[in-house]
C-alpha positions in Angstrom: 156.8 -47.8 0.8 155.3 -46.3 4.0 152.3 -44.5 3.8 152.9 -41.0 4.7 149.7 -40.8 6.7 150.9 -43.4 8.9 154.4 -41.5 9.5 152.2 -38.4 9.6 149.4 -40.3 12.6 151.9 -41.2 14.9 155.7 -40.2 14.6 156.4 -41.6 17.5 155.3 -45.2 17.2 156.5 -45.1 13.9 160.1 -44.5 14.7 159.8 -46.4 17.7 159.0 -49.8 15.2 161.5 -48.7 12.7 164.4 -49.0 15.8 163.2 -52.9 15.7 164.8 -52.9 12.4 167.6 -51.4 13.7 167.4 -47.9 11.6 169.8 -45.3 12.6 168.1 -42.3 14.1 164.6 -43.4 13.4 163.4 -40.5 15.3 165.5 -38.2 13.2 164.5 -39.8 10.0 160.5 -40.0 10.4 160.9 -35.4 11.6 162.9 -35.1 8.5 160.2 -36.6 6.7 157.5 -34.9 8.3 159.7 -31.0 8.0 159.5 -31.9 4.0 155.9 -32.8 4.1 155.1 -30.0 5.9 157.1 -27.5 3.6 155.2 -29.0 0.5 152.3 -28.3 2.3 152.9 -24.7 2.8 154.1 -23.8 -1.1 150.4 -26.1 -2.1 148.9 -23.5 -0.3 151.0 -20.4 -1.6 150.4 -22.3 -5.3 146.7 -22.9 -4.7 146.5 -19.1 -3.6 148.4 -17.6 -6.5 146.3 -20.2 -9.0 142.8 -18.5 -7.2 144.1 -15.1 -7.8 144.6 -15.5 -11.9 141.9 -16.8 -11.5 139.8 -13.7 -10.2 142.2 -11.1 -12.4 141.5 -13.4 -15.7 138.0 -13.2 -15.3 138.2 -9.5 -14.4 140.1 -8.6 -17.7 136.6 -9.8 -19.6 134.5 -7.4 -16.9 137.2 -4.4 -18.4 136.9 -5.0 -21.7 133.1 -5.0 -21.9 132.8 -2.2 -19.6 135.5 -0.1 -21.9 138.6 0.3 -19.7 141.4 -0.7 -22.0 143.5 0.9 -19.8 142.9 -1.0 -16.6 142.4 -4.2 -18.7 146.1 -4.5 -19.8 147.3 -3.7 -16.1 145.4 -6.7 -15.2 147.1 -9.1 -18.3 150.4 -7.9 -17.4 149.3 -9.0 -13.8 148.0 -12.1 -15.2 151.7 -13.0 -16.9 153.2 -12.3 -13.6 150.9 -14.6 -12.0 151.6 -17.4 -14.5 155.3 -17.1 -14.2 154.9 -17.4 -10.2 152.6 -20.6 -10.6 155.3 -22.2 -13.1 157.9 -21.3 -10.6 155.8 -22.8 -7.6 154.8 -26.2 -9.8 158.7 -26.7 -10.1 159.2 -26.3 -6.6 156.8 -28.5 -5.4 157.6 -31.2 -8.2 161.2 -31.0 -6.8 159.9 -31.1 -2.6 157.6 -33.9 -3.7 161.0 -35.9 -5.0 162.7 -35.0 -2.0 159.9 -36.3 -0.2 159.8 -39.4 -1.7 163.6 -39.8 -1.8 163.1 -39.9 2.1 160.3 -42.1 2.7 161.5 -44.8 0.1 165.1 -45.4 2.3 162.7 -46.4 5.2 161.9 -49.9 5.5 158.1 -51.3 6.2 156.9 -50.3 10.2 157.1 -53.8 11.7 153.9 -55.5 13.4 153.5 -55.1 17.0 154.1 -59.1 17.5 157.2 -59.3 16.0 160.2 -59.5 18.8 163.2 -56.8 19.1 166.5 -58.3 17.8 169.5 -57.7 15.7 170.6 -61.0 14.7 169.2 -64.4 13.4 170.4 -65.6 17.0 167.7 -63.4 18.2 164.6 -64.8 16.1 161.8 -66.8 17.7 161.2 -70.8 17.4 157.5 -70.6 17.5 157.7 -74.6 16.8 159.9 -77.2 16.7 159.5 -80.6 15.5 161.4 -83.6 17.1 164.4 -84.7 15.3 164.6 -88.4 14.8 166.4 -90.0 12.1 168.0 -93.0 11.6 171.4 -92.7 9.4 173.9 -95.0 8.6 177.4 -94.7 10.2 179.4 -91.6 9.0 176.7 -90.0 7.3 177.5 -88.4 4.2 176.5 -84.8 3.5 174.5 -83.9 0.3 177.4 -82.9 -1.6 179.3 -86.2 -1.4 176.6 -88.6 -1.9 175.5 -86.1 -5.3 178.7 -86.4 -6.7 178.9 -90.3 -6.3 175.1 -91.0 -7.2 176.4 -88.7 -10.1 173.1 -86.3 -9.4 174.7 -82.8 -9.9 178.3 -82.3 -11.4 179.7 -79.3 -9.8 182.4 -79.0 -11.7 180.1 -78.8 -14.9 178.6 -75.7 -13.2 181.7 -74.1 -12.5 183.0 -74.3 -15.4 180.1 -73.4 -17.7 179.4 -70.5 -15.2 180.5 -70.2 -12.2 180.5 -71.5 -8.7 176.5 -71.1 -7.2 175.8 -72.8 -10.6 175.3 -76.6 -10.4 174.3 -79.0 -13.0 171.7 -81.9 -12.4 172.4 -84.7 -13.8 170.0 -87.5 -14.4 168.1 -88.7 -11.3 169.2 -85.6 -10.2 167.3 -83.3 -12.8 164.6 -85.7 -12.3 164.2 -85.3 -8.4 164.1 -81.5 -9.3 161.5 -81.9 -11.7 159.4 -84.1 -9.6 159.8 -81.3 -6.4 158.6 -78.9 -8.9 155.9 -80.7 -9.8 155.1 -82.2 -6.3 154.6 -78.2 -5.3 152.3 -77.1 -7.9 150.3 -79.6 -7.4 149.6 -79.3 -4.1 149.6 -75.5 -4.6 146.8 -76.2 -7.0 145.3 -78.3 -4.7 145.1 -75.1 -2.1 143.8 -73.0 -4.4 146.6 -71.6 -5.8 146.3 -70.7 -9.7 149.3 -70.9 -11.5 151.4 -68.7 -13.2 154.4 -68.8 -15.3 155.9 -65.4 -15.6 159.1 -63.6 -17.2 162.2 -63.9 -15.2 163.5 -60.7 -16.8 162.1 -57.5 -15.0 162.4 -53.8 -15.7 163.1 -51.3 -13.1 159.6 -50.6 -12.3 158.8 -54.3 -11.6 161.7 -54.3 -8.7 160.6 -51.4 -7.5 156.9 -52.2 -7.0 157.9 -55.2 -4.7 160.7 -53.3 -3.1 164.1 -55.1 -4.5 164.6 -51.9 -6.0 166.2 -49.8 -4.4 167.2 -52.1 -1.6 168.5 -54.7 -3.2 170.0 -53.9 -6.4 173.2 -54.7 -5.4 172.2 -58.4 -5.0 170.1 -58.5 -8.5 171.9 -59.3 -11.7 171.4 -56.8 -14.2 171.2 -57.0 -17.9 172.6 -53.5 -19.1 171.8 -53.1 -22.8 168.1 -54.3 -22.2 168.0 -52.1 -18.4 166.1 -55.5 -17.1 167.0 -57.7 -13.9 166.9 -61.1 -13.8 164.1 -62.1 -10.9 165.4 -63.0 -7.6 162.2 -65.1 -7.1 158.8 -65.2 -8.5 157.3 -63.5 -6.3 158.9 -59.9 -8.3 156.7 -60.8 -11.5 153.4 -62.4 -9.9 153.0 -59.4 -7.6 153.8 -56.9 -10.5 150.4 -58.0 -12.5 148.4 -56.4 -10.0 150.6 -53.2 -10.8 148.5 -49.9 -11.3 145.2 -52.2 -11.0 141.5 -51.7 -8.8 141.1 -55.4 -8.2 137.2 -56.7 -6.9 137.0 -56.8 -3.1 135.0 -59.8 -3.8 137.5 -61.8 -5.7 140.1 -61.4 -2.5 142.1 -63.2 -1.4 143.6 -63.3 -4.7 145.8 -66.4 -4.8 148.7 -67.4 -7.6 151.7 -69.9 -7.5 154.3 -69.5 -9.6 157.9 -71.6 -10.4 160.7 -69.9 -11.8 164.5 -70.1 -11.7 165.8 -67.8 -9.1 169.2 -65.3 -9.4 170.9 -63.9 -6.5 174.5 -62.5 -6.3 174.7 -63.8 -2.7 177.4 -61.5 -2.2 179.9 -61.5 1.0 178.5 -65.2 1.4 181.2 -67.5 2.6 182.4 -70.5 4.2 180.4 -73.3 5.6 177.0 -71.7 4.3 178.1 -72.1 0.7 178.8 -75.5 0.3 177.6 -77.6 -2.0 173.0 -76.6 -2.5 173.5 -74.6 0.8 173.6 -71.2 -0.8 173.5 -71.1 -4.7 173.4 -67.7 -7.4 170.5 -69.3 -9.3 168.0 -72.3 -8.6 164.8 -73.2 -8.5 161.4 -71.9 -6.1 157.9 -72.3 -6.2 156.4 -69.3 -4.7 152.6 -68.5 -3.3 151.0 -65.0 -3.5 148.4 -63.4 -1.9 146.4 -60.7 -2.8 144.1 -59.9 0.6 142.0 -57.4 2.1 143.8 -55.4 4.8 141.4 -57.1 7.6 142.0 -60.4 6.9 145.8 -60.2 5.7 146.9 -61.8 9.0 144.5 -64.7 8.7 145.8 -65.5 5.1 149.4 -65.5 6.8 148.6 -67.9 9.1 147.2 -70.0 6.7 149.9 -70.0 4.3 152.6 -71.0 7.2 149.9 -73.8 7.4 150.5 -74.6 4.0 153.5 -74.8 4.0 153.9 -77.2 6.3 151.8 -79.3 5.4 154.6 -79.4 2.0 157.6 -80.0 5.0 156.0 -82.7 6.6 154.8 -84.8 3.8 158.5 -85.1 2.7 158.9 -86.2 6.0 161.6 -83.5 7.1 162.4 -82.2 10.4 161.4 -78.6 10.5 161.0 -76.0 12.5 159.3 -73.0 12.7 160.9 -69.2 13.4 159.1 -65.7 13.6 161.3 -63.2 12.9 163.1 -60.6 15.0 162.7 -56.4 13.9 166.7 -56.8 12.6 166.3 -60.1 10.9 163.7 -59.3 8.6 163.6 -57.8 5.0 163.7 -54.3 3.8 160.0 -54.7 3.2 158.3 -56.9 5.1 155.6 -56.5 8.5 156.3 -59.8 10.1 157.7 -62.6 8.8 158.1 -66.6 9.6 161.2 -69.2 8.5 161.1 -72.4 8.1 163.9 -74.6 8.6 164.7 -78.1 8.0 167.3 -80.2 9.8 170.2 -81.8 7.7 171.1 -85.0 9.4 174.8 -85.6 7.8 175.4 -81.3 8.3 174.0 -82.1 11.5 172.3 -77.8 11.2 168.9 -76.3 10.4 168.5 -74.7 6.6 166.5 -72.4 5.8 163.9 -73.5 2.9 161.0 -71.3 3.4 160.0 -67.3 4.4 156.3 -66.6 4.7 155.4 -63.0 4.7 153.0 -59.9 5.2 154.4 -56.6 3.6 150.8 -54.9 4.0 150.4 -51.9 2.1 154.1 -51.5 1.7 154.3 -53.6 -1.9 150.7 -51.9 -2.8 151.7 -48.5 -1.9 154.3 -48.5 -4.5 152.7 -50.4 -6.9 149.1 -48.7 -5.8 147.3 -51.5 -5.9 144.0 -51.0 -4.9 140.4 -52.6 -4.5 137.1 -50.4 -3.9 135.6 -50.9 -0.4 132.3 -52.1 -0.8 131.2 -50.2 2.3 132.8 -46.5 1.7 133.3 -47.0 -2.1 136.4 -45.4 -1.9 139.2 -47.4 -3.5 141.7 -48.3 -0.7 145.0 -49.9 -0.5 145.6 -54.1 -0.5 147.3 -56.2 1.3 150.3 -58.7 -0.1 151.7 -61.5 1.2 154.2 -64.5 -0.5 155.9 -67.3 0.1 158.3 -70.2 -0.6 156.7 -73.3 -0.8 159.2 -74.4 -1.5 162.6 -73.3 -2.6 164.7 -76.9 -3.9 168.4 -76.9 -3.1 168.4 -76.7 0.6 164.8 -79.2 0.8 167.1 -81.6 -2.1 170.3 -81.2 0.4 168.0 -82.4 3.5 166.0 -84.9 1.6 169.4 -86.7 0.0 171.2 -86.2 3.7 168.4 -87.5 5.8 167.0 -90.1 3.8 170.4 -92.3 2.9 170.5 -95.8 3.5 173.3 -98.2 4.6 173.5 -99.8 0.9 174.7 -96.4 -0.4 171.0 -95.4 -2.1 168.4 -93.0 -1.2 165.1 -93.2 0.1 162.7 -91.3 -2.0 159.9 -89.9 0.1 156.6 -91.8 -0.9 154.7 -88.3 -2.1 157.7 -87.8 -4.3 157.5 -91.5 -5.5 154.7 -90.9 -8.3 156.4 -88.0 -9.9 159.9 -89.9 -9.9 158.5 -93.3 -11.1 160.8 -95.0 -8.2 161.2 -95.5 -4.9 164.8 -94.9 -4.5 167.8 -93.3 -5.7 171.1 -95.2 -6.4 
């Protein structure tokens, strides 16, 4: 959530980064917030006022009574229950302008940063860098989906019928590869200085709405009715969450977890091309990075985390590039935002596999999470940041697609080779 002194600084510049994100009548949105704010103002002053005055009458009543004026002293209790009424009157008013209020500044999504580009589409994101492509396949490549089915890694069928289509089942040297990925990443997260974390992957309502899936997102979540929980779209819901309601040490900043979990997403109005075979899936696996970070170094820690992460891309020896999002391309609640992308030699088309983000104070707002500022000693609010690092199916699709031989196996890249025991899959 926006901070309402921000909205409040500079209206102008505010709606003017909320039209990168392509909201209707920014302008009109930010003065409707600032008319509310300015209307709660005016009844804390009338309530503040009338609070002041029983104030003065109560402690007059005591000044009556001693001095003998009975009379005068009930005028001033009946005054006093007047005044009480009025104050109860005014603390439901402002309890229902504060709700408004924040009914109004939750619909708006996080302010963008001043680097990141105007744009509406994916079409208009930014390739920031771009790795050579050069692979060597065998004739008549087969995409990932063919050569899992006849190395009998996933059974897709098996998914389908258990659950759904979006549901695939790893077989074998399929769940193994999957295993050894997951491993591969935590490792290497570790390695970083990540510590790890294994979280539920059921939320309550709360949860969602301290990293801002809720309200934005409910629509994609899957929701558990009797229990009122959601099942996490990626780890990054739970991890963030512990900070929840917590002062944390400037000191100990950056704060750095890793966590993997199974991921759910409805994925609805996907279709076509994009949804075949690992290319777009309801649940599957992620290992995600979070940072906790002071609000002057938050864009350092960003930049170092896209660094991370590709160092992860380029030891499996992908193709990758690197995009920095346009205002209409990024989520609900993030500040700027990078995508990596692998190339999928047989699909011959780049696949997402990574986001790297800074939400600033827009996850901490919510969640006010705070540290004390050693210099002011006045808590303040945090910085967050998180990213994939890496989510599997579309990494498995490239890795199986780009890494086939002529013989019909599959080259397993040599930092994978410990974890899987082999060198190849066939």
């Amino acid at each position: 959530m926006n901070e309402l002194v921000v909205l409040k600084q500079n209206p102008e510049l505010a709606a003017a980064k909320l039209n990168k994100k392509n909201v209707l009548n920014a302008q009109n949105a930010v003065q409707e917030v600032l008319i509310i704010d300015e209307h709660r103002k005016k009844i804390l002053t009338e309530l503040e006022q009338k609070r002041a005055q029983l104030n003065t009458v109560s402690k007059e009543i005591g000044i009556l009574m001693a001095s003998g004026q009975k009379e005068q002293a009930e005028k001033a209790k009946e005054e006093t229950k007047i005044l009480k009424d009025q104050i109860a009157q005014f603390e439901i008013n402002i309890r229902q302008i504060e709700q408004e209020l924040h009914d109004k500044v939750i619909l708006l999504p996080n302010l963008p940063h001043d680097s990141v580009p105007f744009g509406s589409h994916a079409e208009d994101n930014t390739v920031v860098f771009q790795q050579e492509i050069s692979l060597k396949l065998p004739n008549n490549p087969l995409p990932h989906w063919e050569l899992a089915t006849k190395l009998n890694l996933i059974d897709w069928e098996a998914g389908n019928k258990i659950t759904g289509s979006g549901f695939p089942v790893y077989i074998g040297q399929g769940a193994k590869l999957q295993r050894a990925l997951i491993n591969f990443f935590l490792h290497e997260a570790e390695l970083a200085g990540y510590t790890e974390i294994q979280p539920p992957i059921l939320v309550n309502a709360d949860t969602g709405y301290g990293t801002g899936q809720l309200p934005d997102k409910e629509g994609q979540m899957y929701f558990t009715p009797a229990d009122n929980l959601y099942l996490i779209p990626t780890a990054e819901v739970p991890i963030t969450n512990l900070y929840r309601d917590v002062i944390v040490e400037e000191k100990k900043m950056p704060i750095k977890n890793c966590g993997y979990t199974p991921c759910f997403r409805r994925e609805a109005g996907s279709y076509g091309k994009d949804v075949r075979g690992l290319n777009r899936l309801h649940q599957f696996d992620k290992v995600e990075i979070v940072q906790i970070a002071h609000p002057e170094r938050s864009y350092e820690a960003l930049e170092e985390m896209v660094a991370y992460v590709k160092t992860l891309v380029e030891k499996l020896g992908l193709p990758y590039r690197i995009l920095l999002l346009c205002g209409g391309d990024m989520s609900f609640a993030s500040a700027k935002t990078y995508d990596f992308e692998v190339f999928s030699g047989a699909q011959e088309r780049w696949l997402e596999v990574s986001s790297v983000s800074n939400f600033e104070t827009f996850q901490t707002n919510r969640m006010k999470l705070r540290f004390r500022n050693s210099e002011t000693q006045k808590t303040q609010l945090a910085h967050t940041l998180n990213g994939s690092a890496l989510a599997l199916p579309r990494i498995v699709a490239a890795l199986l697609e780009n890494n086939q031989q002529a013989d019909g196996t599959i080259r397993i890249p040599e930092c994978l080779q410990p974890y899987m025991k082999q060198t190849h899959l066939s």
